[in-house]
DOKE-125489 format. One record per atom (N, C-alpha, C): residue number from 1; atom name; x, y, z negated. Coordinates in steps of 0.001 Angstrom, whole numbers, plus 524288, in hexadecimal, padded with zeros to 5 digits. Example, Ala and Ser with C-alpha at 12.3 -4.5 7.8 and 13.67 -1.06 7.14 Angstrom:
<drenvos>
[1 "N" [83386 7E9C6 7E188]] [1 "CA" [8300C 7EE6C 7E188]] [1 "C" [83390 7F31C 7E188]] [2 "N" [83232 7F736 7E458]] [2 "CA" [83566 7FBDC 7E41C]] [2 "C" [83264 8001E 7E142]] 
</drenvos>
This chain:
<drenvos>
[1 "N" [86C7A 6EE31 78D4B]] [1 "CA" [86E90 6F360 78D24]] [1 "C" [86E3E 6F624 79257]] [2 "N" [87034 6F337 79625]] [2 "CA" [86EAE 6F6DF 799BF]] [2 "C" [86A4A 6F755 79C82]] [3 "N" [865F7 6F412 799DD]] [3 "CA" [8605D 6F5B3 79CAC]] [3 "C" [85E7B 6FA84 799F3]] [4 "N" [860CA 6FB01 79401]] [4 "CA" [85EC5 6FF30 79091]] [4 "C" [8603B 70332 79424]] [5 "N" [8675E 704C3 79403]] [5 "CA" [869BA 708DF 7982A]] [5 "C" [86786 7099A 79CB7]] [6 "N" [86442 7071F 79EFA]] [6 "CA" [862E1 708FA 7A48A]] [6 "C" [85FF7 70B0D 7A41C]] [7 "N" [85B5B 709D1 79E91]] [7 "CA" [85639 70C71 79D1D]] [7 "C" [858A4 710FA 79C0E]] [8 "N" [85BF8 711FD 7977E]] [8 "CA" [85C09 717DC 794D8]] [8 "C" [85E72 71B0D 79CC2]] [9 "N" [862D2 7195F 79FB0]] [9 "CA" [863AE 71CEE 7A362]] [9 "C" [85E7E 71E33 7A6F2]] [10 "N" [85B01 71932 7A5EE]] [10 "CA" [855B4 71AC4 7A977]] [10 "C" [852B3 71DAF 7A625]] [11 "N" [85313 71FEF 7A1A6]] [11 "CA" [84F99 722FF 79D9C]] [11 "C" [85208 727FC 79EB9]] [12 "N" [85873 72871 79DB8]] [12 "CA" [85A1B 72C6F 79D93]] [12 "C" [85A2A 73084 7A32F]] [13 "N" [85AB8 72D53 7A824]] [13 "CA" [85A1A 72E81 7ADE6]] [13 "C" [852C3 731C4 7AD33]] [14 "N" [84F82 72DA9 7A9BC]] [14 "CA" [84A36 72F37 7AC05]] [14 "C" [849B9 735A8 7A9E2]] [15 "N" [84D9F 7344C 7A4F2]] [15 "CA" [84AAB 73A5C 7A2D3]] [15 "C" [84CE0 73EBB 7A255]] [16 "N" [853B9 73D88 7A53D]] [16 "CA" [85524 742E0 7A913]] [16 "C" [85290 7448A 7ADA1]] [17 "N" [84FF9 73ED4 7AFAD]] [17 "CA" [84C23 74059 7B3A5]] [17 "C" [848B2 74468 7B3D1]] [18 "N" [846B3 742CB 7AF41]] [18 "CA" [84118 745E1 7AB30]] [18 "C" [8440D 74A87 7AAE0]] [19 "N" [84904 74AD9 7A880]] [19 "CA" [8488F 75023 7A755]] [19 "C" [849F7 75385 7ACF9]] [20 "N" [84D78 75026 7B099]] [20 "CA" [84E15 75479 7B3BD]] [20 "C" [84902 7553A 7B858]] [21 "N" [845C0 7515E 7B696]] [21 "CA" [83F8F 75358 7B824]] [21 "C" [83DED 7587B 7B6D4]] [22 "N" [83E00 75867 7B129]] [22 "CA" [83BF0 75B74 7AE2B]] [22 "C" [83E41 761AF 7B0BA]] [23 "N" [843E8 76106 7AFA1]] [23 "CA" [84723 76604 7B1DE]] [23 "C" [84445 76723 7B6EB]] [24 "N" [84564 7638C 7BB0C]] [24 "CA" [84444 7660C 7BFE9]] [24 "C" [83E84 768AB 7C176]] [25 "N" [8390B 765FE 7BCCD]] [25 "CA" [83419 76693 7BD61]] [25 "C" [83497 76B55 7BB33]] [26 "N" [837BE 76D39 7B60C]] [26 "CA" [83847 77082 7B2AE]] [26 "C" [8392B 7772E 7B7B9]] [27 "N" [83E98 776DC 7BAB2]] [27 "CA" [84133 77985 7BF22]] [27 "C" [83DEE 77A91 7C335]] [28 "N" [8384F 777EE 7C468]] [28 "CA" [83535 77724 7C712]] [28 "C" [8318E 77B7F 7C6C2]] [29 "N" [8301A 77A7D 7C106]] [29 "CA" [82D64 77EB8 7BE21]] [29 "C" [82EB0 78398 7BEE7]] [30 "N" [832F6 78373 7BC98]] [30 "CA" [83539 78888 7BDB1]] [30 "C" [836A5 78C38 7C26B]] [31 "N" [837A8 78939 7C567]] [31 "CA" [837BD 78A8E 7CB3C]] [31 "C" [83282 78C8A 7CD9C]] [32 "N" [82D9B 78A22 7CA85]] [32 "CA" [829ED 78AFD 7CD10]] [32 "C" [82810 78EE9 7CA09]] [33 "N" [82856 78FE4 7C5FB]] [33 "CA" [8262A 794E8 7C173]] [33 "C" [82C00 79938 7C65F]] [34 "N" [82EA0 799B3 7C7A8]] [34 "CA" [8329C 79C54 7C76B]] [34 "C" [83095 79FDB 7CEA8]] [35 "N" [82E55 79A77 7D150]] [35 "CA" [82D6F 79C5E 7D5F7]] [35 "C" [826E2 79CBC 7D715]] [36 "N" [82484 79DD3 7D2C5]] [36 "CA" [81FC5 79F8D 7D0AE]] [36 "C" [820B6 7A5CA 7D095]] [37 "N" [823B0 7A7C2 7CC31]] [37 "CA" [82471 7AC65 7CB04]] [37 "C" [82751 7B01C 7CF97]] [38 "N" [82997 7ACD7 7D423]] [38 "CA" [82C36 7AECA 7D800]] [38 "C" [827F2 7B14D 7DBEB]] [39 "N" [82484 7AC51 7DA82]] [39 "CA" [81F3E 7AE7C 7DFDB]] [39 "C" [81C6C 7B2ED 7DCFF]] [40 "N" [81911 7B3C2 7D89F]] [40 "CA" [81985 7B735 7D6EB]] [40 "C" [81AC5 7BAAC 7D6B9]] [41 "N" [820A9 7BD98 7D619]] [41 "CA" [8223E 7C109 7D78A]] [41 "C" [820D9 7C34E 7DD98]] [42 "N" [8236C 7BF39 7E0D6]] [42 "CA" [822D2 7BF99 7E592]] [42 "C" [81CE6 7C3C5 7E81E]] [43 "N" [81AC3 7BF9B 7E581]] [43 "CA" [814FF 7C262 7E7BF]] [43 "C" [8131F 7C708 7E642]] [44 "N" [81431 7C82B 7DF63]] [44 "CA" [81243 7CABE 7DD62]] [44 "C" [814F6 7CFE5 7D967]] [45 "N" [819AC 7CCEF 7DCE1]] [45 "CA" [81EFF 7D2A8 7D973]] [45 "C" [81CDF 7D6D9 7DADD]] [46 "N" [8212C 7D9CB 7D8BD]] [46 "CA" [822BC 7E156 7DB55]] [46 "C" [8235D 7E077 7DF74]] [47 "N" [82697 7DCFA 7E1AB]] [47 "CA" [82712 7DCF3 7E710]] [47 "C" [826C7 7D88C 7EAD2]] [48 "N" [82134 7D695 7E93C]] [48 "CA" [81F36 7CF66 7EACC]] [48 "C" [81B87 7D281 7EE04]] [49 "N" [819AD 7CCFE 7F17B]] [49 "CA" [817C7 7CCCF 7F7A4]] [49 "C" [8126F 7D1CF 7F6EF]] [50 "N" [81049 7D0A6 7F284]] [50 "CA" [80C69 7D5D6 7F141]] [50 "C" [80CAE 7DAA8 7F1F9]] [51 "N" [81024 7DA3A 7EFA3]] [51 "CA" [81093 7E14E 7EF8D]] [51 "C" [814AA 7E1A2 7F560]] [52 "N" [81664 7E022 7F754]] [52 "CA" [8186A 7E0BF 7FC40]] [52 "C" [81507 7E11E 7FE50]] [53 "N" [810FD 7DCFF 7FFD7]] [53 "CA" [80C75 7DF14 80298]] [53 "C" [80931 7E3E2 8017B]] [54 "N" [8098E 7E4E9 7FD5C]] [54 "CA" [8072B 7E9B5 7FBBB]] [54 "C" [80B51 7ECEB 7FE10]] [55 "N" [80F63 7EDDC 7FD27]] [55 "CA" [81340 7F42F 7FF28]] [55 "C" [811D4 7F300 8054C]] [56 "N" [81280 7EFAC 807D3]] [56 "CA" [812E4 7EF36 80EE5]] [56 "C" [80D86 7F21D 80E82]] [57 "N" [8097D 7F0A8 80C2F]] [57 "CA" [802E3 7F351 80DE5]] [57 "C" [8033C 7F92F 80DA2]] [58 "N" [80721 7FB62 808E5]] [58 "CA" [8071A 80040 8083B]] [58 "C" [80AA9 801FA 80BBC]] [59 "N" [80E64 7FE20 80E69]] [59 "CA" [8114E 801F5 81164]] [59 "C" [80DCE 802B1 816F2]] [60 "N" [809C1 7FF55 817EA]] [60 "CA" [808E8 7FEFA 81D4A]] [60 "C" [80546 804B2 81D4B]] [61 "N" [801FB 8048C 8180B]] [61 "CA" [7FE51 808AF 816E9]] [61 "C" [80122 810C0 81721]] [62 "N" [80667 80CDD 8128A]] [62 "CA" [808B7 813B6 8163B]] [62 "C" [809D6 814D2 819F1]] [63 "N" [80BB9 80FC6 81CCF]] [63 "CA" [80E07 81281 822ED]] [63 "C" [80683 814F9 82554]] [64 "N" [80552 812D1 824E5]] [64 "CA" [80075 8148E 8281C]] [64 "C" [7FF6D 81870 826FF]] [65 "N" [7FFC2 81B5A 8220F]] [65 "CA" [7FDE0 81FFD 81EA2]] [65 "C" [8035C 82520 8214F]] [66 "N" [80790 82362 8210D]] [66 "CA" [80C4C 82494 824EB]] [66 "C" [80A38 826C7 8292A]] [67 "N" [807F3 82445 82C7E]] [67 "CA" [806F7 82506 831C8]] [67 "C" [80192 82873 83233]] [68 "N" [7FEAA 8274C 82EFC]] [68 "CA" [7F9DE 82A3C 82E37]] [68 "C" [7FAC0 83050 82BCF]] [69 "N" [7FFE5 8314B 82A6D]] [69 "CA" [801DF 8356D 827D5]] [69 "C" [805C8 83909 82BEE]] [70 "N" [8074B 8355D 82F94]] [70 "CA" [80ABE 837DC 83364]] [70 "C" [80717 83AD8 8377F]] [71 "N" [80356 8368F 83853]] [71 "CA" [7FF5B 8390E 83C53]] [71 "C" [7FCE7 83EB3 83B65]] [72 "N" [7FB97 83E9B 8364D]] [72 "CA" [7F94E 842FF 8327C]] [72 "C" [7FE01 847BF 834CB]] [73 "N" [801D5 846BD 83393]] [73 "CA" [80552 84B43 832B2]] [73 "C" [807B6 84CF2 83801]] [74 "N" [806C6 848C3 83C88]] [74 "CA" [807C6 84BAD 840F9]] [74 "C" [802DE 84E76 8430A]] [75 "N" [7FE5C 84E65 841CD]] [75 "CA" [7F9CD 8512C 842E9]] [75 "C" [7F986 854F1 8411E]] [76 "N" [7FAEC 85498 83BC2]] [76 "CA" [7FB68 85A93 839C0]] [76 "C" [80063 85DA2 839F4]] [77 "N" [804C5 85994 83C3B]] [77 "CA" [80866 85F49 83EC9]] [77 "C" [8080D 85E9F 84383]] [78 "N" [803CD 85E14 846F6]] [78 "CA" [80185 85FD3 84DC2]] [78 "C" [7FDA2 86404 84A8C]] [79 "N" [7FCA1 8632A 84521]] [79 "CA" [7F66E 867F8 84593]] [79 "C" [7F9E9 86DD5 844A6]] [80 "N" [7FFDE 86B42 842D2]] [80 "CA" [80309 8724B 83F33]] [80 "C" [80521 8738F 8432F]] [81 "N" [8066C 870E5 846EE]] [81 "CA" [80877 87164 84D3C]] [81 "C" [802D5 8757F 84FB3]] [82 "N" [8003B 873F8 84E14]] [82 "CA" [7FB90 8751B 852CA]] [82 "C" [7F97F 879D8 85062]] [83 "N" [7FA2C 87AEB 84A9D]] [83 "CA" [7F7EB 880BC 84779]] [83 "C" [7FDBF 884C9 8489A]] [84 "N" [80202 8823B 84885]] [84 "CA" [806DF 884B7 84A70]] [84 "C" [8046C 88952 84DE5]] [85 "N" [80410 886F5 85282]] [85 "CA" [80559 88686 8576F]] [85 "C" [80082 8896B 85A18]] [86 "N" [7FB48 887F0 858B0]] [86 "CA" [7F727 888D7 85AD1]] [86 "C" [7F308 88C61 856B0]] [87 "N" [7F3C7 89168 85986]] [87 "CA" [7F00F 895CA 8542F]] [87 "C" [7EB65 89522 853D6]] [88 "N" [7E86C 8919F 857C8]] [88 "CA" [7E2CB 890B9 85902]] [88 "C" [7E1F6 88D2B 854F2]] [89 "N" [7E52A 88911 855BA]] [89 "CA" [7E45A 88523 851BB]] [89 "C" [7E41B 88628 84BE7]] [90 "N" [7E94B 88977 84BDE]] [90 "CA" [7E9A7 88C2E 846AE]] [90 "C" [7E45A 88FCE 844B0]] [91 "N" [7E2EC 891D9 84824]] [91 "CA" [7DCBE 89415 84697]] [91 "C" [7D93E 890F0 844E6]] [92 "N" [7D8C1 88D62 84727]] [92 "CA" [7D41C 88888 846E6]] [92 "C" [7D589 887D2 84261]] [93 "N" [7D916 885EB 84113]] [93 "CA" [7DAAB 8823D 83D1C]] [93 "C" [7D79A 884ED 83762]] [94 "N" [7DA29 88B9B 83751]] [94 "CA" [7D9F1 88E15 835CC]] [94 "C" [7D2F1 89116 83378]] [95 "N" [7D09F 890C2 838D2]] [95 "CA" [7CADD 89313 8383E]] [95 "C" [7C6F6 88BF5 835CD]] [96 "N" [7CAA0 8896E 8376E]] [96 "CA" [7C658 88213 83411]] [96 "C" [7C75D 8817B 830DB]] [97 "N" [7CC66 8817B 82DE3]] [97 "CA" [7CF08 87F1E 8282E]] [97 "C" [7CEFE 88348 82412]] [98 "N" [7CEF9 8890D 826B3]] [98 "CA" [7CF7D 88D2E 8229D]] [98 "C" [7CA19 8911F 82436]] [99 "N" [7C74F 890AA 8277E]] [99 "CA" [7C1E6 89440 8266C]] [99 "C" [7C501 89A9B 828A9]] [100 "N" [7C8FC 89A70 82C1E]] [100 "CA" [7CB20 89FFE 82C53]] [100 "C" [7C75C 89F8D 83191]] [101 "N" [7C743 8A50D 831E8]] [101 "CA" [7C584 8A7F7 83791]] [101 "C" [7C72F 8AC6C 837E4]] [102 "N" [7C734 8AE88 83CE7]] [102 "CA" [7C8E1 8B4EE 83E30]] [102 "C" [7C3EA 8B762 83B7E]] [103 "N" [7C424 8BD21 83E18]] [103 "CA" [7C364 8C0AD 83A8B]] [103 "C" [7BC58 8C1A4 83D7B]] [104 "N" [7BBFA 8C19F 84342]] [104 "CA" [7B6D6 8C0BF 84533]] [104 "C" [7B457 8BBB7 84743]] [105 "N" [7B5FA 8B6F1 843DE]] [105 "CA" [7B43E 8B1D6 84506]] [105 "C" [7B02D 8B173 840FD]] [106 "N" [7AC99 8AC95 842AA]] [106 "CA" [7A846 8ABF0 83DC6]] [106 "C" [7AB0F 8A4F3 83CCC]] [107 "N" [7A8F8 8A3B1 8385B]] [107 "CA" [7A888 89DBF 83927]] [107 "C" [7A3B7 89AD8 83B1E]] [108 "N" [7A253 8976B 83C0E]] [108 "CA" [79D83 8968B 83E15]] [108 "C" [79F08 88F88 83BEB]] [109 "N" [79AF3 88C64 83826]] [109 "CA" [79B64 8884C 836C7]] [109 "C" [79707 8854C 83883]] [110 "N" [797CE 881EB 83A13]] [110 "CA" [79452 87E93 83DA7]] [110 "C" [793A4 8781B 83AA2]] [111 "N" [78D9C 87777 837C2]] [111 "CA" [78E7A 874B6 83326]] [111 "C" [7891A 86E30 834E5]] [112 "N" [78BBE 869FA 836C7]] [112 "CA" [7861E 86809 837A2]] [112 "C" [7838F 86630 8318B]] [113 "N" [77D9E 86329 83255]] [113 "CA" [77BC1 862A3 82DF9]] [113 "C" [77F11 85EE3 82AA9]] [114 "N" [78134 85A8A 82D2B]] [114 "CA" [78481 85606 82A53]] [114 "C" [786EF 8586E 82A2E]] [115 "N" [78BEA 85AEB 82B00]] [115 "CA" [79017 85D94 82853]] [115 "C" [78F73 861AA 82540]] [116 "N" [78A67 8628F 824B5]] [116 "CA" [789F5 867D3 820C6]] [116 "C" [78A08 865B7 81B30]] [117 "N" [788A6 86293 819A7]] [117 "CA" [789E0 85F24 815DD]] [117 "C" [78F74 85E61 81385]] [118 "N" [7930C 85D26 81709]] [118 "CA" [79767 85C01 81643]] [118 "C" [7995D 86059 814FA]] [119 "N" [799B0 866FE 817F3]] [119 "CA" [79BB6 86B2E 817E6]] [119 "C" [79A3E 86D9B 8142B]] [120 "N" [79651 86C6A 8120D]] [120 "CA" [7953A 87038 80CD8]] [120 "C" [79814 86CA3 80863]] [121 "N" [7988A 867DD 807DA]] [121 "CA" [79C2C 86589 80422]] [121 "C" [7A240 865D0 80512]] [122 "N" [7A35E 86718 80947]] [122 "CA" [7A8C7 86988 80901]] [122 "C" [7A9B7 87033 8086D]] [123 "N" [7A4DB 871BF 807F6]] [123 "CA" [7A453 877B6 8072F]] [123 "C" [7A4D8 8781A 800D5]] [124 "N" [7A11F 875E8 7FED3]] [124 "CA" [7A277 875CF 7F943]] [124 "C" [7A669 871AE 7F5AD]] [125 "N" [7A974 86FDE 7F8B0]] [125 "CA" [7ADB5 86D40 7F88D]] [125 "C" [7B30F 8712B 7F71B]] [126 "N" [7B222 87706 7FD5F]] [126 "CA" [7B6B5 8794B 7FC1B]] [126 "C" [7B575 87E01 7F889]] [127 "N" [7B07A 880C7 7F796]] [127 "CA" [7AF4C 88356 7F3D6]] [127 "C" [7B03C 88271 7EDF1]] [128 "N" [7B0A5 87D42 7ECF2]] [128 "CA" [7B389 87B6E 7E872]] [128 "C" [7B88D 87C68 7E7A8]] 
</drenvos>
């Protein structure tokens, strides 16, 4: 009898063993399906390492576009400063961008052969 009993406690020991094998291999699984779907996200969420890297690129791209925009706009308020201020300039500006002249001026257009090409396609550019 008690060689039988030692067998069944060594049967019964082996195959809580087994099962709490089973459990812990089972928890294993799961842990690893669980921190699978974590990386995943991670990388590839709304707001995973991707697309973070993507917004930092766009932010670096606007600041530059920022600065390329500031520069712009202090040049052109030195040019409203400078048409303000200066009637000469204001003439110029005036007789190149708008074709005005006084009343006994001629125009006189001075056209080389390579650019004559170009000037007649912006001639019938603004005639359109």
């Amino acid at each position: 009898m008690f060689h039988s009993d030692s067998m069944r406690i060594n049967r019964d020991s082996v195959k809580k063993k087994d099962e709490s094998f089973l459990k812990s291999r089972g928890l294993i699984i799961l842990l690893l399906i669980f921190l699978f779907i974590l990386l995943l996200t991670f990388f590839f969420g709304d707001s995973g390492i991707i697309e973070i890297l993507r917004t930092q690129d766009k932010i670096t791209d606007l600041r530059a576009e920022i600065t390329e925009l500031k520069k712009k706009k202090i040049t052109l308020q030195n040019e409203i400063k400078e048409l303000e201020n200066n009637p000469l300039s204001l003439e110029k500006e005036a007789k190149e961008k708008l074709w005005l002249m006084k009343k006994n001026e001629r125009v006189v257009i001075v056209v080389d052969k390579k650019s004559n090409k170009n000037s007649e396609n912006k001639k019938k550019k603004k005639e359109k």
